[in-house]
C-alpha positions in Angstrom: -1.0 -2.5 -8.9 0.7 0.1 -10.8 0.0 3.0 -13.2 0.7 3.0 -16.7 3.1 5.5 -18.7 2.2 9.1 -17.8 4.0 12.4 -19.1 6.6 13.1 -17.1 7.6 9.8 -16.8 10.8 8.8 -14.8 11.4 4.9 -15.1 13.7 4.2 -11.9 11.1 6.0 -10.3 8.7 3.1 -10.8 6.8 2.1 -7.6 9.0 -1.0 -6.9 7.9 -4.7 -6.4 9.4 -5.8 -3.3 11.6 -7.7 -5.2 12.9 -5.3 -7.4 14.0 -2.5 -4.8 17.2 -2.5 -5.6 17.2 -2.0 -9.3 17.3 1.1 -10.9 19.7 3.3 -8.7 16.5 5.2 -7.1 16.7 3.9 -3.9 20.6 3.7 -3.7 19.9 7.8 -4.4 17.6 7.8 -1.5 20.1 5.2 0.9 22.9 8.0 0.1 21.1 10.1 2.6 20.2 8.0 5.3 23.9 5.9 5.9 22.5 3.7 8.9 19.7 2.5 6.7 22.6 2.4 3.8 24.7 -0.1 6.2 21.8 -2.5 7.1 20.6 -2.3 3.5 23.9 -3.5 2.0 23.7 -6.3 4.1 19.7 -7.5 2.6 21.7 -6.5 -0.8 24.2 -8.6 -0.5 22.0 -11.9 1.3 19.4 -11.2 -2.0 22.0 -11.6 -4.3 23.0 -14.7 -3.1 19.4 -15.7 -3.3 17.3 -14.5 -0.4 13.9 -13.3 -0.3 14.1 -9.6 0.5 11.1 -9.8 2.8 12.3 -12.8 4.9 15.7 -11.0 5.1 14.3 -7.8 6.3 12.1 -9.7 8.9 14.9 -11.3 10.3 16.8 -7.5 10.9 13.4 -7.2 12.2 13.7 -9.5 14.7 17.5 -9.1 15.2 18.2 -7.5 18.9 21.5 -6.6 18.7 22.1 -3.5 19.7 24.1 -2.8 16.1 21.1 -3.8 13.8 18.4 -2.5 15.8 20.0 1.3 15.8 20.1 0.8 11.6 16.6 -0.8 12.0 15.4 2.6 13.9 16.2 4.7 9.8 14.9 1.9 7.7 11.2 3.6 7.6 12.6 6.7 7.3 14.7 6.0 4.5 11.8 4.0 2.8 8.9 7.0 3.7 10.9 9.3 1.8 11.9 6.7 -1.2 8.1 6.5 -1.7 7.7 10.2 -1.3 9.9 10.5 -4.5 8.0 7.8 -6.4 4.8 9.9 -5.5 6.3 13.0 -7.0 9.0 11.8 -9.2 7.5 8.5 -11.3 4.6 10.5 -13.4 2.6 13.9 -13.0 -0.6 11.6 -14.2 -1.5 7.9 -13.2 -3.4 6.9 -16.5 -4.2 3.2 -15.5 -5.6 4.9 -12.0 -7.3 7.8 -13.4 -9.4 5.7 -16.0 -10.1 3.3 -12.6 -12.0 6.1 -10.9 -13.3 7.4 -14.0 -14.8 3.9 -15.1 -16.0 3.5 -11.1 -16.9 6.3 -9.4 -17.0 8.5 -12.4 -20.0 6.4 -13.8 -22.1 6.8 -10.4 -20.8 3.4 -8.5 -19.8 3.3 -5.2 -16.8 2.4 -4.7 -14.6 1.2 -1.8 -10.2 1.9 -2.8 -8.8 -0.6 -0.9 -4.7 -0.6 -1.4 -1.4 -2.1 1.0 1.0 0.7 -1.3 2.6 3.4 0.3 3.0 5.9 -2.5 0.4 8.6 -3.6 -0.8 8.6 -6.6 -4.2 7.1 -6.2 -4.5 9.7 -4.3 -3.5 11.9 -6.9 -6.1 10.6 -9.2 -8.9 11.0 -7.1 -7.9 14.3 -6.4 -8.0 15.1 -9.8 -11.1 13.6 -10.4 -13.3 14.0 -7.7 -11.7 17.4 -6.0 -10.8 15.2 -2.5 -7.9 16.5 -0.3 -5.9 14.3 2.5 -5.4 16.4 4.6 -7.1 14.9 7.7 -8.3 11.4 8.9 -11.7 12.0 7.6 -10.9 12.8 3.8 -10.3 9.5 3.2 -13.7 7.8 4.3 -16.0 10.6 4.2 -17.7 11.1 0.6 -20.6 9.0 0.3 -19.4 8.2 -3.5 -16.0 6.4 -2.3 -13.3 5.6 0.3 -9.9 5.0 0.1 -8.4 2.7 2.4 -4.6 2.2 3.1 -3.9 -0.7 5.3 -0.2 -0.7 5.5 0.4 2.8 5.9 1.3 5.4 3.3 3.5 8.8 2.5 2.7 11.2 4.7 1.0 9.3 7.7 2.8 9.5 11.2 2.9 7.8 15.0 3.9 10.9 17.4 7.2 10.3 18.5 7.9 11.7 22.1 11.8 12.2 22.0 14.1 12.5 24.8 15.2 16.1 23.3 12.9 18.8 21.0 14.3 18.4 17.8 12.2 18.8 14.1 14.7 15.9 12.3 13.4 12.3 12.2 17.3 11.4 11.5 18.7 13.4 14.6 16.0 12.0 16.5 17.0 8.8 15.8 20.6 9.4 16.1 20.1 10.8 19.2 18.8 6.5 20.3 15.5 7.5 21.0 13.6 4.6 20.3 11.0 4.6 17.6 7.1 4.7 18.9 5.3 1.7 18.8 2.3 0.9 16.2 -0.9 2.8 17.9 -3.9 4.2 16.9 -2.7 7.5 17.2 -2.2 7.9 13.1 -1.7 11.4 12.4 -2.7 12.0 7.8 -1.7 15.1 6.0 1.9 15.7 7.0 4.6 17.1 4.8 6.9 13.9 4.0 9.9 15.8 4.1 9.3 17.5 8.0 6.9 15.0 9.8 6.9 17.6 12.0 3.2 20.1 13.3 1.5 21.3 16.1 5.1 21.4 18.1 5.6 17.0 17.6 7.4 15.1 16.0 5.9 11.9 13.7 7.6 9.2 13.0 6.6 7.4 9.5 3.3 5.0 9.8 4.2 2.2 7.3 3.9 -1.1 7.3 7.9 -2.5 6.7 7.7 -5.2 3.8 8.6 -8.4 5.7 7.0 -12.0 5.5 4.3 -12.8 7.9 3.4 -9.2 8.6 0.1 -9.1 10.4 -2.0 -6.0 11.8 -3.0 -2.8 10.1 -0.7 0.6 10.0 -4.1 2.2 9.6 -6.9 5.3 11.4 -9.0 2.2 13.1 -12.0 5.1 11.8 -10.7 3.5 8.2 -11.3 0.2 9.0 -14.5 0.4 10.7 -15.5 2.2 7.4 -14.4 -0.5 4.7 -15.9 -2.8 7.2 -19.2 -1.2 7.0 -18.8 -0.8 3.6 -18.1 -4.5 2.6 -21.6 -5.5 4.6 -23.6 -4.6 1.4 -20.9 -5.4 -1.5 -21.2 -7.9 -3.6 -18.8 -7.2 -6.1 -15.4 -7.2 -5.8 -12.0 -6.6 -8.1 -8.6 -7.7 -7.1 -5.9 -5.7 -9.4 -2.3 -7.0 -8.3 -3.2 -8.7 -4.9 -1.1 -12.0 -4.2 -3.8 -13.4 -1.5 -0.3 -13.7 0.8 -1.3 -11.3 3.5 -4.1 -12.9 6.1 -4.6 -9.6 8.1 -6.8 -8.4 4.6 -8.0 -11.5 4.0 -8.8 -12.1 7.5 -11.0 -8.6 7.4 -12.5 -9.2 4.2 -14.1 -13.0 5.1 -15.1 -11.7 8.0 -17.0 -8.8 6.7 -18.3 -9.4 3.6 -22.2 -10.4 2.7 -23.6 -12.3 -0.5 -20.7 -12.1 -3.1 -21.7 -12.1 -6.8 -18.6 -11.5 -8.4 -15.1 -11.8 -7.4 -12.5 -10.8 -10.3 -9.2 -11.2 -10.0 -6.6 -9.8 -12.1 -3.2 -10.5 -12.1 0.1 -11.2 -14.6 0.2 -14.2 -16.7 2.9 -15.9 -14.4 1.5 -16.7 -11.2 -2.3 -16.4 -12.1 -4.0 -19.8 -11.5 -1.8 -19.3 -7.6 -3.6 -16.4 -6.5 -7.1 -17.3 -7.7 -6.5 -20.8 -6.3 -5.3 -18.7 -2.9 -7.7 -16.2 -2.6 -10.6 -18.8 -2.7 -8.8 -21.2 -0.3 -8.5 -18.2 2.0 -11.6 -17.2 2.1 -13.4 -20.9 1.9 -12.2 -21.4 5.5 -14.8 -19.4 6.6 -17.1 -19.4 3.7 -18.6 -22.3 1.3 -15.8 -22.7 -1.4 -18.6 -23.6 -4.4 -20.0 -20.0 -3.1 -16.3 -18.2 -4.5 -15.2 -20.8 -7.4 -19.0 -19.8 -8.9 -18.3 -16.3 -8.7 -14.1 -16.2 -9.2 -13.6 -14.6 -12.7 -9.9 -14.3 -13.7 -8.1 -12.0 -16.1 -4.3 -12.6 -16.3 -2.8 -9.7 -18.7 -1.9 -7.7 -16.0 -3.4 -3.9 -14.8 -2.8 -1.9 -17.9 -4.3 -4.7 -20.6 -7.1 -5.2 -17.9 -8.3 -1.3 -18.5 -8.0 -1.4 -22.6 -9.5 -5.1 -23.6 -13.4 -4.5 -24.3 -13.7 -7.4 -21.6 -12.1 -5.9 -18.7 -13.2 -2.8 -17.1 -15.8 -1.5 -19.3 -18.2 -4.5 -19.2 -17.8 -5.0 -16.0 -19.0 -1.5 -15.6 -21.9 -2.4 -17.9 -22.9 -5.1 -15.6 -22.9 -3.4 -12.3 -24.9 -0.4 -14.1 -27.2 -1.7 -16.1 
């Protein structure tokens, strides 16, 4: 999902769809600076252009062991944690469609669990605003008793310590020194400064999840997940604002997890509507009776921003659950 016009508003600074990365000359601005993610990007470029699927293409780089790609495979997430930095800080100083979220959730007493696979920060930003909340440790994020914000893929800011061969404070010497990148761990460090990834004498190499098809596993404090999981035990009502029902890891946690359901809302564009309902009950029906999610499955497909203004979308469903 994405926020709506805000002052300060920079257009190419948009948070991207996947496959619209390349428009708008932002991340160009950002490639500019990073030239082995620059190389290996011209190369999805060019394959997208000729019709590719920019997450298939990256996934095969991904998957690519020569010695070539994988050294311009070791800058990608660096390159892309500080493109999302700048959308953070660049795109708008306010995220109106997010701000009236909290407001309409946990602003009118209900508790509320943020569930989101972006990078960038500005829910964050709203519920700053809002609610007073910092990020600045592993516990801010799951620790009010009015809300949690979960970020399964990663986000701006988040870190793997990465044990170099040499002391150094520069992701991009690091890495052009061939020290390989950590693996995924558990060891998630929150609240670093996007432009050092650098404290307490280590160096932290971005947590984010790359966008690639078939991605599986979550770039995530496991203290996060056990929350949401404890969380979705006793919810019954859920919203889905942008969510293609592609990515089984979520869907996988949320079948799992969840209890009695007694509404399931899905809100999406008008293109590819009737797909993602039809998915996200498919998905979870192979666990769970599918008359129990086509009873409760109620579909809105004017997109995020519509969603919030129509007297039928956020408001009454904020009567119901407070009445």
């Amino acid at each position: 999902m994405c926020p709506d016009d805000g002052p300060i508003k920079q257009d190419r600074w948009k948070p991207p769809l996947v496959n619209t990365m390349f428009e708008g000359g932002a991340l160009d601005e950002v490639l500019s600076q990073h030239p082995e993610a620059q190389a290996l990007m011209s190369s999805v470029r060019t394959r997208v252009r000729g019709g590719g699927v920019f997450e298939e293409i990256l996934r095969d780089y991904t998957n690519d062991l020569s010695p070539h790609i994988q050294r311009q495979m070791r800058f990608v997430p660096i390159a892309l944690h500080e493109f999302f930095y700048r959308v953070s800080n660049t795109y708008t100083s306010e995220a109106i469609n997010y701000s009236h979220l909290v407001n309409s959730t946990v602003g009118k007493g209900i508790q509320t669990a943020y569930v989101t696979l972006n990078y960038d920060t500005l829910l964050e930003m709203s519920l700053t605003k809002i609610t007073g909340a910092g990020f600045g440790n592993i516990e801010s994020y799951v620790s009010s008793p009015d809300w949690i914000l979960v970020k399964l893929h990663g986000s701006v800011g988040w870190g793997y310590p990465w044990n170099t061969a040499e002391r150094t404070t520069s992701l991009r010497h690091a890495a052009r020194a061939n020290n390989p990148p950590p693996r995924h761990s558990e060891l998630i460090r929150v609240g670093l400064h996007p432009g050092e990834m650098y404290a307490d004498d280590t160096l932290f190499y971005p947590a984010l999840s790359l966008p690639v098809t078939g991605k599986y596993g979550f770039v995530c404090p496991p203290s996060h997940v056990a929350a949401l999981r404890s969380f979705l035990q006793d919810c019954e009502n859920f919203l889905f604002i942008g969510f293609s029902a592609n990515d089984r890891d979520l869907i996988e946690l949320l079948a799992g997890s969840i209890g009695d359901v007694t509404l399931l809302r899905v809100v999406t564009g008008q293109g590819d509507h009737d797909e993602v309902v039809e998915r996200l009950i498919q998905a979870f029906s192979q666990l769970r009776d599918p008359a129990l999610f086509r009873q409760a499955v109620q579909g809105f497909n004017l997109g995020f921003t519509r969603y919030l203004e129509t007297d039928h979308g956020i408001d009454r469903l904020v009567a119901s659950l407070v009445s």
